[in-house]
N, C-alpha and C positions, 0 to 999 in steps of 0.2 A: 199135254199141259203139265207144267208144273207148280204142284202145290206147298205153300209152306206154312197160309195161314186163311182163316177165314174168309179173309176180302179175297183172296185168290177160288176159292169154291163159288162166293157170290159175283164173281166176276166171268166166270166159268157159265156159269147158269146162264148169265146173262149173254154172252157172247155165243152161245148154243142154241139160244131163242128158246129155251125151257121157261122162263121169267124169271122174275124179280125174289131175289132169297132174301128173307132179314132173319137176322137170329133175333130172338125178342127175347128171351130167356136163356141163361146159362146159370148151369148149378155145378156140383164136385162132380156127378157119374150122367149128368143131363144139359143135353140143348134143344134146345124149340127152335125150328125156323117158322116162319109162312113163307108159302109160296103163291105169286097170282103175279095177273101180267094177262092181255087180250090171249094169249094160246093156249090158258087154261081158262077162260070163259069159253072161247071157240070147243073144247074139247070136251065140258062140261055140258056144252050144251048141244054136242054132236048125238047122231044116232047110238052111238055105240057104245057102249057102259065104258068109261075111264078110269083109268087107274093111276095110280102115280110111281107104281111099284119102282121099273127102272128109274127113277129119281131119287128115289127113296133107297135105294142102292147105291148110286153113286155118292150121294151125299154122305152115307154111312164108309164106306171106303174113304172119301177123303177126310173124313174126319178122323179114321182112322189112321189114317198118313200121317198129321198133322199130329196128334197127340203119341202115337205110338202104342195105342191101347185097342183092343179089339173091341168094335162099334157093332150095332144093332140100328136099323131107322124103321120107326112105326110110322104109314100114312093117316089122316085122320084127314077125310073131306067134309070141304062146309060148302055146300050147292048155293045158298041161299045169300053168300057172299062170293061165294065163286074163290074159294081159299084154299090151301091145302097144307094142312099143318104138319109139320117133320119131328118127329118125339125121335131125336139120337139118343141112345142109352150107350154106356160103357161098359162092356161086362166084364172086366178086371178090374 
Protein backbone atom coordinates (compact mmCIF):
# COMPACT_ATOMS: atom_id res chain seq x y z
CA UNK A 1 0.00 0.00 0.00
CA UNK A 2 0.78 3.28 -0.38
CA UNK A 3 0.68 5.81 2.01
CA UNK A 4 0.63 9.61 1.70
CA UNK A 5 -1.93 11.00 4.01
CA UNK A 6 -4.27 9.93 6.78
CA UNK A 7 -7.27 8.95 4.89
CA UNK A 8 -4.83 6.40 3.18
CA UNK A 9 -3.88 4.75 7.00
CA UNK A 10 -7.84 4.90 7.61
CA UNK A 11 -8.53 3.44 4.54
CA UNK A 12 -5.94 0.81 5.11
CA UNK A 13 -7.48 -0.24 8.43
CA UNK A 14 -10.44 -0.54 6.90
CA UNK A 15 -9.81 -2.52 3.95
CA UNK A 16 -7.50 -5.06 6.33
CA UNK A 17 -10.64 -5.66 8.49
CA UNK A 18 -8.58 -4.19 11.46
CA UNK A 19 -11.80 -1.47 11.84
CA UNK A 20 -12.74 1.81 11.67
CA UNK A 21 -9.60 4.55 12.44
CA UNK A 22 -10.87 8.26 13.34
CA UNK A 23 -8.28 10.62 14.34
CA UNK A 24 -10.23 12.72 17.02
CA UNK A 25 -7.44 14.79 17.95
CA UNK A 26 -4.25 16.26 16.54
CA UNK A 27 -1.81 18.60 18.12
CA UNK A 28 2.19 19.91 16.94
CA UNK A 29 4.06 16.20 18.41
CA UNK A 30 0.45 14.30 18.97
CA UNK A 31 -2.48 12.22 17.32
CA UNK A 32 -5.29 10.33 18.93
CA UNK A 33 -7.11 7.76 16.86
CA UNK A 34 -10.02 5.26 18.06
CA UNK A 35 -10.23 2.30 16.81
CA UNK A 36 -13.55 -0.09 16.96
CA UNK A 37 -15.48 -1.97 14.41
CA UNK A 38 -17.44 -5.73 15.16
CA UNK A 39 -13.57 -7.44 15.15
CA UNK A 40 -12.50 -5.65 17.89
CA UNK A 41 -15.72 -6.48 19.93
CA UNK A 42 -15.15 -10.11 18.64
CA UNK A 43 -11.60 -10.06 20.04
CA UNK A 44 -12.42 -8.13 23.19
CA UNK A 45 -14.50 -10.49 24.03
CA UNK A 46 -12.70 -13.70 22.90
CA UNK A 47 -10.94 -15.99 25.33
CA UNK A 48 -7.62 -14.83 24.94
CA UNK A 49 -6.23 -11.50 26.45
CA UNK A 50 -6.11 -8.87 23.31
CA UNK A 51 -3.83 -6.57 22.42
CA UNK A 52 -3.65 -4.08 19.75
CA UNK A 53 0.16 -3.92 19.84
CA UNK A 54 0.66 -4.89 15.82
CA UNK A 55 -1.90 -2.01 15.13
CA UNK A 56 -0.42 0.12 17.14
CA UNK A 57 2.75 -0.40 15.25
CA UNK A 58 1.62 0.06 11.94
CA UNK A 59 -0.22 3.07 12.65
CA UNK A 60 2.99 4.53 14.18
CA UNK A 61 5.20 3.65 10.92
CA UNK A 62 2.65 5.13 8.84
CA UNK A 63 2.44 8.12 10.39
CA UNK A 64 5.73 8.15 10.29
CA UNK A 65 5.79 7.88 6.42
CA UNK A 66 3.53 10.48 6.14
CA UNK A 67 5.16 13.20 8.18
CA UNK A 68 8.81 12.13 8.10
CA UNK A 69 9.40 12.28 11.76
CA UNK A 70 10.02 9.29 13.89
CA UNK A 71 6.49 8.09 15.65
CA UNK A 72 5.86 6.16 18.76
CA UNK A 73 1.88 4.55 19.19
CA UNK A 74 0.71 3.95 22.71
CA UNK A 75 -2.43 1.40 23.04
CA UNK A 76 -5.10 2.44 25.65
CA UNK A 77 -8.29 -0.20 25.78
CA UNK A 78 -11.69 0.77 26.77
CA UNK A 79 -13.45 -2.89 27.26
CA UNK A 80 -16.64 -1.26 28.43
CA UNK A 81 -17.09 0.55 25.02
CA UNK A 82 -15.15 -2.00 23.17
CA UNK A 83 -12.62 1.10 21.86
CA UNK A 84 -9.03 1.27 21.42
CA UNK A 85 -7.45 4.53 21.59
CA UNK A 86 -4.03 5.18 19.38
CA UNK A 87 -1.88 8.13 21.53
CA UNK A 88 0.90 8.69 18.25
CA UNK A 89 3.74 10.68 19.69
CA UNK A 90 6.51 12.31 17.50
CA UNK A 91 9.80 11.99 19.11
CA UNK A 92 11.78 14.77 17.00
Amino acid sequence: FAISSIEDVIYIFDKLGIGKLELVKEKKNQKIFHLHSDSVVLRLKGPIEADFRMEAGLLAEAIQMIDGVESECQEDINRRIHQVKFTVLQTN
